[in-house]
C-alpha positions as CSV (number, residue, x, y, z in Angstrom):
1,X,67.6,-5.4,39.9
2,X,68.3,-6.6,36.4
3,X,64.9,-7.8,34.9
4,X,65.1,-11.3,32.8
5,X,65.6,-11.0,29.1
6,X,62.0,-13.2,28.2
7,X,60.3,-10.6,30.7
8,X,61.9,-7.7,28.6
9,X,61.1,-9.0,25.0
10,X,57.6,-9.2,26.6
11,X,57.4,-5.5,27.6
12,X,58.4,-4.2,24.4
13,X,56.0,-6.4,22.8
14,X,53.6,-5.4,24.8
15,X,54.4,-1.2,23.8
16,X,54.7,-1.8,20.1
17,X,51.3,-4.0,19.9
18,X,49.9,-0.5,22.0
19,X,51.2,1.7,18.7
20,X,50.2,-0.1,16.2
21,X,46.6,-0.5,17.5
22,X,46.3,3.2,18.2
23,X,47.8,3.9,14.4
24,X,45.5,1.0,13.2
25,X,42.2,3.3,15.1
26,X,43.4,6.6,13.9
27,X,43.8,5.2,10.6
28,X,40.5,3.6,10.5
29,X,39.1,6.5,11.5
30,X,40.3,8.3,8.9
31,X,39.2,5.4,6.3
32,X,36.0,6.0,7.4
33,X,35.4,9.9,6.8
34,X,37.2,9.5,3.2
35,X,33.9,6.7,2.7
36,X,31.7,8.8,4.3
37,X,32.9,11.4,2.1
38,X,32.9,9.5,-0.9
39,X,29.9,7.4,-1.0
40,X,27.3,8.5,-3.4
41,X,24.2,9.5,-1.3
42,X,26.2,10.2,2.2
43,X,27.5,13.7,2.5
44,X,28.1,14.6,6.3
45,X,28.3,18.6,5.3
46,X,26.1,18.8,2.9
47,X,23.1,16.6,2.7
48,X,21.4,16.5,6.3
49,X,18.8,13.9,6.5
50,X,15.0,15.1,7.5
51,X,14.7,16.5,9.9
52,X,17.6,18.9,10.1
53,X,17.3,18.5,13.5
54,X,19.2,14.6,14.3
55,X,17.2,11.9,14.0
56,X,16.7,8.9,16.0
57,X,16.0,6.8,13.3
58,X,19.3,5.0,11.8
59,X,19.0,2.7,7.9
60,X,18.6,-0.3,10.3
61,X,15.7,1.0,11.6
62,X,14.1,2.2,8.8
63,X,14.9,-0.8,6.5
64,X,13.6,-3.3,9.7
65,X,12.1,-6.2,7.7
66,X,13.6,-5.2,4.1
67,X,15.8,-8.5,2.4
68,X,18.6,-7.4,1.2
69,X,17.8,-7.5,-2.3
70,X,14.6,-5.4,-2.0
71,X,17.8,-2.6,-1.6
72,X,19.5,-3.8,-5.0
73,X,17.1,-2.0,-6.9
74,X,16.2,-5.1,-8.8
75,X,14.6,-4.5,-12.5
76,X,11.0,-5.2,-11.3
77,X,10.3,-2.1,-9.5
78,X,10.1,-1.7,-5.6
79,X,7.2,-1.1,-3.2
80,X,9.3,-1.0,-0.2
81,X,6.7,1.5,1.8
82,X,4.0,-0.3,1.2
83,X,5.8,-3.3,3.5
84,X,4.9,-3.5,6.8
85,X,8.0,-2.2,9.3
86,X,7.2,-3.4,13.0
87,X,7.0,-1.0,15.6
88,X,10.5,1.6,14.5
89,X,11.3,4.2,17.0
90,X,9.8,7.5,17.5
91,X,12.1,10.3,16.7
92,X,12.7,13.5,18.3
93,X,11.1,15.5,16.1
94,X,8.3,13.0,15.7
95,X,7.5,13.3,20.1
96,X,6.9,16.9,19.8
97,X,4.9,16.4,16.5
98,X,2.8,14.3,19.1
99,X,2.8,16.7,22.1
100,X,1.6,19.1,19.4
101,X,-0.9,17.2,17.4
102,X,-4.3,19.6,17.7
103,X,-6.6,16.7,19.7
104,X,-10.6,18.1,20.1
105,X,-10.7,16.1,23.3
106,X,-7.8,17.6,25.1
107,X,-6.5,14.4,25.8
108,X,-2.7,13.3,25.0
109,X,-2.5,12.1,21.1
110,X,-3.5,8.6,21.3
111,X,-1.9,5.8,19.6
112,X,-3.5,6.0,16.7
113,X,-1.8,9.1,16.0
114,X,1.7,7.8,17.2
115,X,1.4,5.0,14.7
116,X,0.7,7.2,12.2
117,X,3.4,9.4,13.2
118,X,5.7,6.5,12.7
119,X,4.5,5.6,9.3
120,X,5.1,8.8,8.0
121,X,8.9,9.2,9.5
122,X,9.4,5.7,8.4
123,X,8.1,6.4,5.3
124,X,10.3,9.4,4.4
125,X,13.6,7.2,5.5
126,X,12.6,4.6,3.2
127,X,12.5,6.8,0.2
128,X,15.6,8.3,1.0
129,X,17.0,5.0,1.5
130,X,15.7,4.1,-2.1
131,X,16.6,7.2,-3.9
132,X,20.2,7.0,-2.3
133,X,20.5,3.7,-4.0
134,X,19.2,4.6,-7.1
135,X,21.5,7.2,-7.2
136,X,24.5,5.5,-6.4
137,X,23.8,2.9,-8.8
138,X,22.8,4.7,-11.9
139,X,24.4,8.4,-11.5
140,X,27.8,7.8,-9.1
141,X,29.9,10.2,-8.1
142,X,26.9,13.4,-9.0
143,X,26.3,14.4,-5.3
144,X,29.9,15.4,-5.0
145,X,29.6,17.8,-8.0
146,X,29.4,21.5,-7.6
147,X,26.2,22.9,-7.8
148,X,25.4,25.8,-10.5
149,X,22.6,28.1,-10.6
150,X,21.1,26.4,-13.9
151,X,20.6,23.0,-11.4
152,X,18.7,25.2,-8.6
153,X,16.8,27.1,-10.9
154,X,13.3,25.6,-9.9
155,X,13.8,25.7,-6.3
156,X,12.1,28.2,-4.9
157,X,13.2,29.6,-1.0
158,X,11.5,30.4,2.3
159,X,13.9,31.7,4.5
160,X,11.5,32.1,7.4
161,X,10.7,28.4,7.7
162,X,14.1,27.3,6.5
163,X,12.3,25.6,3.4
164,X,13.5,25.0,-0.4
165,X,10.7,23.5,-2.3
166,X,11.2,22.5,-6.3
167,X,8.5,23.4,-8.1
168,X,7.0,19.9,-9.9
169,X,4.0,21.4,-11.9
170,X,0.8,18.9,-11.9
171,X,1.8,18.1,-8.2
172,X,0.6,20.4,-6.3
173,X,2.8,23.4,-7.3
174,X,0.4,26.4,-7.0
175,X,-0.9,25.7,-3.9
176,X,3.0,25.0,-2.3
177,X,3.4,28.4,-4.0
178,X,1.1,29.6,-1.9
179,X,1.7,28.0,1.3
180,X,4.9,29.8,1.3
181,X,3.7,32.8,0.5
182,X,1.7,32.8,3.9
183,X,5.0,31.2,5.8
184,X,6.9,34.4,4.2
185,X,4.2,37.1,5.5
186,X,3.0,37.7,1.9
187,X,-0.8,36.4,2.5
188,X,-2.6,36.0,5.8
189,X,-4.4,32.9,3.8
190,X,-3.9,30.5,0.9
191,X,-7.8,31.0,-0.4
192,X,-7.3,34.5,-0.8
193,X,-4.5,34.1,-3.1
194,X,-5.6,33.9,-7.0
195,X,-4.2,31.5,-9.7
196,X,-2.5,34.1,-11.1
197,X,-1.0,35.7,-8.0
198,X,0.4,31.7,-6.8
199,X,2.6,31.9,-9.9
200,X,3.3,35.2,-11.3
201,X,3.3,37.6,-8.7
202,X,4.3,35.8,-5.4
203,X,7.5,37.1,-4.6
204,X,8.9,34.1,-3.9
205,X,13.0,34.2,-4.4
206,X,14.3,31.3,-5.9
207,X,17.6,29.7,-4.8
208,X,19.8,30.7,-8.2
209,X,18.8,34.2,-7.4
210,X,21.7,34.1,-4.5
211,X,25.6,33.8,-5.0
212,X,27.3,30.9,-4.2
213,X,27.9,30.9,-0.9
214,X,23.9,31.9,-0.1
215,X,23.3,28.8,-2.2
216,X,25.6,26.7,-0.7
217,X,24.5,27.9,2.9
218,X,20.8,27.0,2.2
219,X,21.1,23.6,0.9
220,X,23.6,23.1,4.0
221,X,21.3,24.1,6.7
222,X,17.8,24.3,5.1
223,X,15.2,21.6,4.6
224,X,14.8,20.2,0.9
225,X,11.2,19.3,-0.1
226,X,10.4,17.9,-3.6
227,X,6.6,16.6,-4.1
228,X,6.2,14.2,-7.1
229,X,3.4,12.2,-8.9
230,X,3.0,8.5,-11.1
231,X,4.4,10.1,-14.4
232,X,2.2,8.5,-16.7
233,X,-0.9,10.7,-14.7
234,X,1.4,13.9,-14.1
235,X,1.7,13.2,-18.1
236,X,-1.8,13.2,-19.0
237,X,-2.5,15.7,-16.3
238,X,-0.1,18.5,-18.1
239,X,-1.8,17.4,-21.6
240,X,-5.4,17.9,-20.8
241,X,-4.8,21.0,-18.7
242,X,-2.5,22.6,-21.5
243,X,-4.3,21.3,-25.1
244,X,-7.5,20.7,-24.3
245,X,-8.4,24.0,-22.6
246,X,-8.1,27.5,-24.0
247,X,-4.9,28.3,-24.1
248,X,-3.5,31.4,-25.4
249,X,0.4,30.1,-24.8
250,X,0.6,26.5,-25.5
251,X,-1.9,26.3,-28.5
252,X,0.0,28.2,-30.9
253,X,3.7,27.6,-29.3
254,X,3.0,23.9,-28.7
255,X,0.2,23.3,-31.0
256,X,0.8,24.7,-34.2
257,X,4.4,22.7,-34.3
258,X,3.2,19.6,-33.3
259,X,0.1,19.9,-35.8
260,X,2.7,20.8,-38.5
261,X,5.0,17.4,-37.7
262,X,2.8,15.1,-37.0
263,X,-0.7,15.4,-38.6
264,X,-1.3,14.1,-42.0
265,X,-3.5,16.2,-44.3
266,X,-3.8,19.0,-41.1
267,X,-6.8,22.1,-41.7
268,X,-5.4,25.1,-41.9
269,X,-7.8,25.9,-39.0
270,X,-5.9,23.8,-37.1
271,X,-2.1,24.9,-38.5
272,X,-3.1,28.4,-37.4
273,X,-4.7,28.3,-34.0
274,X,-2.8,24.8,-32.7
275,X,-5.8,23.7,-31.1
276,X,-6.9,20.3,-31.2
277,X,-3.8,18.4,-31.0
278,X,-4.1,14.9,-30.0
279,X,-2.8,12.7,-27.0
280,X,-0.8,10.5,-29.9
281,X,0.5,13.5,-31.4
282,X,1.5,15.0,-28.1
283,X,3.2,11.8,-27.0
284,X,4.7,11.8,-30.8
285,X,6.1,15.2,-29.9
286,X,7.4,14.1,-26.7
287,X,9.6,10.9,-27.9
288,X,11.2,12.7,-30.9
289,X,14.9,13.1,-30.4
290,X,14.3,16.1,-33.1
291,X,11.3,17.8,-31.4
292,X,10.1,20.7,-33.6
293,X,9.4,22.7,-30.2
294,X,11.6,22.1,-27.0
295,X,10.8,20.5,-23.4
296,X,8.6,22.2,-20.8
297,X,8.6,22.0,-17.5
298,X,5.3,20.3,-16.7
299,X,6.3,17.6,-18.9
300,X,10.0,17.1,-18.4
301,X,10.9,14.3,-16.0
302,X,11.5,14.9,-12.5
303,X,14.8,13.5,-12.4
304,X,16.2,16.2,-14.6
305,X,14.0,19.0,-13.3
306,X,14.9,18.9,-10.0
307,X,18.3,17.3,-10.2
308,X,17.3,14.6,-6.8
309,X,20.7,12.6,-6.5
310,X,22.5,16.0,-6.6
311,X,20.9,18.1,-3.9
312,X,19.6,15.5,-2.1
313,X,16.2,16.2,-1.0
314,X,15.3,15.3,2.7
315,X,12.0,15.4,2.3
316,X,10.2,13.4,-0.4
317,X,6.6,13.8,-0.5
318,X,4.1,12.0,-3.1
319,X,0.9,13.6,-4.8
320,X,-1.4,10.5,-4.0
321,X,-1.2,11.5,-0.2
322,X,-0.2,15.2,-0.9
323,X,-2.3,16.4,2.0
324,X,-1.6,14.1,4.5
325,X,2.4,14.6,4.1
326,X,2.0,18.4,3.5
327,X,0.1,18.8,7.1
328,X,2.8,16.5,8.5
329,X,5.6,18.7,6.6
330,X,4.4,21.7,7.8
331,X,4.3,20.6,12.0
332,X,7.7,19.4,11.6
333,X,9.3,23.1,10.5
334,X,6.5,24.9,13.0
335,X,4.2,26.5,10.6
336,X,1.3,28.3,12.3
337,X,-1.4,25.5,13.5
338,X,-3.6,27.0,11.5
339,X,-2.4,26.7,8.1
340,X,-2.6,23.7,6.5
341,X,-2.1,22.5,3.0
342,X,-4.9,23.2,0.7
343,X,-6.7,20.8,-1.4
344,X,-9.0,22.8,-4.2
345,X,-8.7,23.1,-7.1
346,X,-9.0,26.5,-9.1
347,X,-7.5,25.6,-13.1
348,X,-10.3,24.3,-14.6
349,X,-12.3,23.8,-11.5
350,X,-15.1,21.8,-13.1
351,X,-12.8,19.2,-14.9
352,X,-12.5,15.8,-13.0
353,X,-9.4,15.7,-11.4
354,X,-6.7,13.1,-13.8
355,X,-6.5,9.9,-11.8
356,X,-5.4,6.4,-12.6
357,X,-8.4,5.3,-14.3
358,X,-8.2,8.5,-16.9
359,X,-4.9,7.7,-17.1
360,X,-5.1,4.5,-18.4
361,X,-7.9,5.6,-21.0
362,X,-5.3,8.2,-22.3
363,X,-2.8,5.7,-22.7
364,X,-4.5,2.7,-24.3
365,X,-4.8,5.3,-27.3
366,X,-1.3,4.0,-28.1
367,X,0.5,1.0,-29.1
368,X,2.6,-1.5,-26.9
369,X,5.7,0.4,-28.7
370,X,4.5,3.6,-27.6
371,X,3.7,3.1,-24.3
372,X,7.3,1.2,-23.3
373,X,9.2,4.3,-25.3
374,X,7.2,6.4,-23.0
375,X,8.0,4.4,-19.7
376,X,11.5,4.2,-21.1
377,X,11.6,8.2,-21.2
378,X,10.1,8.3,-17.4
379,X,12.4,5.5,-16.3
380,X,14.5,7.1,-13.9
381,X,11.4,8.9,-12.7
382,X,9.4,5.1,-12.0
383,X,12.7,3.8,-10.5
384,X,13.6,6.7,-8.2
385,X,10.4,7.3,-6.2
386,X,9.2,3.5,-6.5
387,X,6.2,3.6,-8.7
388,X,5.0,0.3,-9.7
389,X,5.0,-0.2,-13.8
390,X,1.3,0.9,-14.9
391,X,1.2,-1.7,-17.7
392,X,1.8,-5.2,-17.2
393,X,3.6,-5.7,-20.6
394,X,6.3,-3.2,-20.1
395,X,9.4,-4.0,-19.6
C-alpha cells in the first residue's frame, strides 16, 4: 500500500523534530556541567556544601524571603541572617541532630529545639550563599585555581572526624586546637590541656604537611570549618593581648620597630624594650605600605589568611555565638556527647574579655581618616562574612 506523499513529509518531520530535541537535551546537558564547572563558587568535585553528607536544603530554600538585591552584595553591607526565613526544611543531617539532642526529660526534642536546629542550618546556607557572591563578584575565576601548600598552610587536619579547621587567632583558636586534640586521641579533655600545649605541642598535622593528592583528597571529602570575628574587635583583641601584656616576643620584634617609626622624641627605655607602644602607633604600623616589621597572623585579614573563595569553607562559624555553633558543629561530625566546645579563658585570665564597647573606646583614639583606612584594609573581611560597618561615617 503506497502511503500519501503529505502523510510521508509528515513522518519524516516527525523523526527529525525527535533528533534534534534529543541533540538539543544532550547538549543542554552538557551546557550545564561546563556552568556548573565554571561558575565561581559551584564546584561539583571539589567544594561539597555542609554537610558532606547531601543536603535537603537547596538556595531557594535558604534565601526564602531574601529580594533579589539583598544577593547583589550592594555597598551598604548585608545582614541577611539576621532576616527572618519562615519555616525552611529540616535536613537530613539536622533529623538526627534532633533524635540525638541530649534532652534531661527523656522526651523527644521538642520544637524549641527543631527551630533552633533550623536556624542554625539556615544560617550556615546563608553565609555560604553570601560568601559565594562575594567571591564571584570581587575575586572570579580563584576557586578554580590549583591549590599550593603556602594557601593551606593554616589549616590544621583531623583525620578522625574528617575536619580541616583554619586557625583565625583571637577567635577562638586555642581552644579549637584543643578540641581536636581530644577528637584525635591526644587528650581525654580540653581543661587538662595547658596554653602552651594547645599551640606548641599538640600534634596537630596541618594540611600542607601532605602531598598533593592527600591535600587534594581532604578538601574533596573532608569538612572545612573557618571561625571568624567583627575585625575591628579581633583588631583590638590581638593588640591588647600582644602590647599591653608582658611579652617577651612581640615587644622587642613588634615594639621596638614601631617605637622607632612612629614616635617622636621616643626614651631610650622604650627604643630598647618595645613596650608601651600605643593603639595609634600600632594602627600607624598596620596601614603603612612600607611597614618597618611584616604582617602577623593575628592581625592579618581573614580573607588572605585563610584564602575563603578558594577552598571554600562549608562551614562558617562566627565568634559572637562561638559556642552555640561549635556544640552544633561538633553533633553534626559525631564527636563524643560529652565534649563540647569550651568557653574559658586562660591568656590573661583576669583581663575583661574585648567586646564591642572596648572596641569602640580603642578606636575613637583615631581620626575619621584613620578609622575608614582601617575599614578599607578589613574590607573584604566586613563584606564577606556580613558585618555591619561599626562607624556610621564610614564609607
Amino acid at each position: 500500500m503506497k502511503l500519501p506523499c503529505s502523510l510521508l513529509y509528515s513522518l519524516w518531520f516527525l523523526l527529525l523534530l525527535g533528533a534534534g530535541s534529543l541533540l538539543l537535551l544532550v547538549r543542554l546537558q552538557d551546557l550545564t556541567e561546563v556552568v556548573l564547572l565554571q561558575t565561581p563558587g559551584v564546584n561539583v568535585q571539589v567544594a561539597p556544601r555542609w554537610p558532606v553528607e547531601q543536603d535537603d536544603v537547596t538556595d531557594s530554600d535558604a534565601t526564602a524571603g531574601q529580594t533579589p538585591d539583598q544577593l547583589k552584595v550592594p555597598e551598604s553591607l548585608l545582614v541577611l541572617e539576621d532576616s527572618v526565613v519562615s519555616k525552611p526544611p529540616v535536613t537530613k543531617r539536622q533529623r538526627k541532630l534532633l533524635l540525638k539532642s541530649p534532652n534531661p526529660s527523656g522526651a523527644p526534642a521538642g520544637r524549641e529545639e527543631e527551630a533552633r536546629l533550623h536556624k542554625l542550618g539556615t544560617t550556615q546556607a546563608l553565609r555560604r550563599r553570601l560568601l559565594a557572591e562575594v567571591c564571584s563578584k570581587y575575586q572570579p575565576g580563584v576557586g578554580e585555581q590549583l591549590v599550593s601548600q603556602r594557601q593551606v598552610s593554616r589549616v590544621y587536619v583531623e583525620d578522625r572526624s574528617h575536619l580541616l579547621y583554619c586557625e583565625v587567632p583571637k577567635v577562638g583558636c586555642s581552644n579549637w586546637k584543643r578540641v581536636l586534640m581530644v577528637l584525635g586521641g591526644g587528650a581525654t579533655s580540653t581543661r587538662d590541656i595547658p596554653h602552651d600545649a594547645a599551640h606548641y605541642a599538640n600534634h596537630l598535622r596541618r594540611l600542607e604537611s601532605y602531598d598533593r593528592a592527600g591535600i587534594a583528597e581532604r578538601l574533596l571529602s573532608y569538612t572545612k570549618v573557618l571561625f571568624v570575628r567583627e575585625p575591628f574587635e579581633r583588631l583590638v583583641s590581638a593588640f591588647r593581648d600582644k602590647f599591653e601584656s608582658p611579652n617577651s616576643y612581640y615587644h622587642p620584634v613588634f615594639g621596638r620597630p614601631i617605637i622607632s617609626r612612629y614616635r617622636a622624641n621616643a626614651t631610650r627605655a622604650a627604643l630598647r624594650t618595645g613596650a608601651g607602644v600605643t593603639f595609634r602607633e600600632f594602627v600607624q604600623y598596620l596601614l603603612d605600605v612600607r611597614r618597618p616589621v611584616g604582617m602577623d597572623i593575628h592581625w592579618e585579614p581573614v580573607s588572605q589568611l585563610c584564602n575563603p573563595c578558594l577552598l571554600r569553607y562549608n562551614f562558617i562559624g562566627k565568634f559572637e555565638s562561638l559556642k552555640e555553633e561549635a556544640d552544633f558543629l561538633l553533633q553534626s561530625v559525631g564527636a563524643p556527647q560529652n565534649l563540647t566546645f569550651p568557653d574559658f579563658k586562660d591568656r590573661n585570665p583576669r583581663a575583661e574579655r574585648t567586646s564591642s564597647r572596648i572596641t569602640q573606646k580603642y578606636f575613637s583614639q583615631l581620626n575619621a581618616t584613620e578609622r575608614q583606612k582601617a575599614f578599607d584594609f578589613y574590607y573584604m573581611d566586613y563584606l564577606m562574612f556580613n558585618y555591619p560597618k561599626p562607624f556610621k561615617d564610614l564609607h
